[in-house]
Structure formats: C-alpha cells, structure tokens
N, C-alpha and C positions, 0 to 999 in steps of 0.2 A: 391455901384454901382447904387444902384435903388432909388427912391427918397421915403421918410416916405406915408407909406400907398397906394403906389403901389402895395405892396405885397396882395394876400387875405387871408384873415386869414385862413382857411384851409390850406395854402400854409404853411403859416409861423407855425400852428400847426406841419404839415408833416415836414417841414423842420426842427424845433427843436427836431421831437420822433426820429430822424434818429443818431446824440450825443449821446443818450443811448449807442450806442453798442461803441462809442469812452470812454466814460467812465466805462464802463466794463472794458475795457482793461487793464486802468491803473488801476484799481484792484491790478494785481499781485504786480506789483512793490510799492504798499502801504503796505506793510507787516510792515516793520520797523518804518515808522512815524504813521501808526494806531495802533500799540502796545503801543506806548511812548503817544501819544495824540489821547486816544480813542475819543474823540470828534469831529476829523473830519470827524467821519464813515458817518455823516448826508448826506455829501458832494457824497456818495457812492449810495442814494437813487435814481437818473434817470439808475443805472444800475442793480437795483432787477428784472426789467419785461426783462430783456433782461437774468438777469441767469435764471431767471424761465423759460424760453424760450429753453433755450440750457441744463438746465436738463430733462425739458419736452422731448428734441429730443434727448437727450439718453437714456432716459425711453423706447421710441418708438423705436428707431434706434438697441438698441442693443449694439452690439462692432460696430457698425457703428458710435453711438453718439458722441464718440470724435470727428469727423470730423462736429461735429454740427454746429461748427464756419466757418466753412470753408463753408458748406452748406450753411450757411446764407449770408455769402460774396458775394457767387456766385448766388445767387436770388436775393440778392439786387443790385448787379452790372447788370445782365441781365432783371433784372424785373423794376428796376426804372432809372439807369444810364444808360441805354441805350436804354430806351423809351421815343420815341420822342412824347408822347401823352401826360407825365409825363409833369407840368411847368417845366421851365429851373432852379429856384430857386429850387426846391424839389431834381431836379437830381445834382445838383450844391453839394447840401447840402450832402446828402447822399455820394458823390465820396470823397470829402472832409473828411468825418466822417471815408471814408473806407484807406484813405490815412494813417489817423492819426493814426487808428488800424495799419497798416501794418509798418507804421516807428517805432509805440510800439512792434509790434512781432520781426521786426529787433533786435531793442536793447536789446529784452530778449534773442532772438540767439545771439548776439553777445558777453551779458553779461553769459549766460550758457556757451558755448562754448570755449571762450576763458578766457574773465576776471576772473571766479569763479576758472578754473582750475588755474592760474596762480597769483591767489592772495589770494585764499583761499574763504569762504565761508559766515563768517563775517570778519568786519572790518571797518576802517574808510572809507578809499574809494569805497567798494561797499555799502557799508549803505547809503553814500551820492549819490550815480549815482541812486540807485534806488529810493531816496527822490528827485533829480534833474526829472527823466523819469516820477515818479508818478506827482508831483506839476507842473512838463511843460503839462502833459498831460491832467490833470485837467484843467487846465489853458486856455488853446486850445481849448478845450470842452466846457464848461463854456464860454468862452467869445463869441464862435459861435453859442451858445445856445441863448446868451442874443441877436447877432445880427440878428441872423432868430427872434426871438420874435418881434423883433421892424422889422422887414421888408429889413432887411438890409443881402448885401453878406458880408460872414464876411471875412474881407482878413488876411490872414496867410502867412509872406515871405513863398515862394517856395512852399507851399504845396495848397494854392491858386492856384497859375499859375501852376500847374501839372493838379488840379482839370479843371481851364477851359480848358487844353488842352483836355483832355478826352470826357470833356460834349458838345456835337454841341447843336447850336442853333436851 
C-alpha cells in the first residue's frame, strides 16, 4: 500500500518484532513435521523471545501465568492497536499478527475439540491439518515479516481487510 522507503525503519523494525508472537503460535501444530525434519526448527527462531517472555510471566504470575498469552493479547491490542500515537503501519502490523494467532487458536479448538475426539489422536488426516495450520502459518508470518522489512503492508485475503477494519487512521 505504501511506496518503498516511506516507511521508517523503526517502523518497519516494530512492525516486524510484532510476527514473533504470530509464529509462536504455530509452534504447537509443528509437532509432527519438526519430529520427521528436525531441520526446520531454525524457521522456530523469531519465536524464542516471545516463549521466554511468557515463561518469564508464569514464573511471575503464578497459576495466573497460563493466561500469559492472553495478557499479552490484550496489551498489545490496547497498548498499540488502539493508540492512535502508534504509526498506522505498527498498529496495522501487530492487529494483523493478533488475527493470525487467533485464527491459529480457533483451529487448535476446533482440532482438540472436535476432529481428535472423532478421528483419533494420530493419523493421516490429523498429521496433515496440523502440517497444513503449521506451514500456512509460518507462511503468513514470514511473508509479513519480509513485507514490514521492506516498508511494505503486507496483504493477506481476509485477514488484511479484518486488520484495516479494526486499525483507524
């Protein structure tokens, strides 16, 4: 949307650390393609300061700590997407990153909830949805990664236009 080097690099720094917590997520659902090709754990590395962050805050928190994730959601939803002091690229980024997490927690609830009970626990079809959730969500993260780097909004059907609807100018 922006033209190359409109962005300032602070921007585009803040706008890419905010991806970390998008690829944390797909964490879980790499269980089965990081067993079989330990090699792509490398690809795991923008999401170490973000679990070092959320075992820090259950170190601190207590039995509170599990809600570390959720605590951080909701500072970075009220603390940058919805400060209008924030660039529009930073809060862009971050809503976006917070989308991606939440369409990834859906389909672990939906995969917990229903698919495991009714299909079992391995298999061919849940090995694949969770290598499809992990590799789309990598994918998503990564390539919005590389778009903030270069100055650029990164568009994603639907979860783009959810993001701008969220973010005022």
């Amino acid at each position: 949307m922006t033209w190359r080097g409109s962005v300032s690099i602070p921007d585009r720094i803040f706008g890419t650390l905010v991806y970390c917590f998008a690829v944390y997520d797909t964490v879980f659902f790499g269980s089965f393609l990081l067993q079989q090709f330990p090699i792509f754990n490398f690809l795991l590395i923008p999401a170490l300061p973000v679990g070092l962050t959320y075992s820090l805050l259950g170190t601190l928190l207590g039995p509170l700590g599990r809600f570390g994730s959720f605590l951080v959601f909701i500072l970075l939803f009220a603390l940058v997407v919805r400060n209008d002091r924030v660039s529009h690229f930073i809060r862009y980024n971050a809503m976006q990153s917070i989308l991606i997490g939440i369409l990834l927690a859906l389909a672990g609830i939906i995969m917990q909830y229903v698919l495991i009970p009714a299909l079992g626990r391995s298999g061919l079809l849940i090995e694949t949805l969770y290598n499809v959730l992990f590799l789309g969500g990598l994918a998503a993260s990564y390539f919005s990664i590389i778009q903030s780097a270069l100055g650029r909004y990164a568009e994603i059907p639907t979860i783009s236009e959810a993001a701008y609807s969220q973010v005022r100018w």
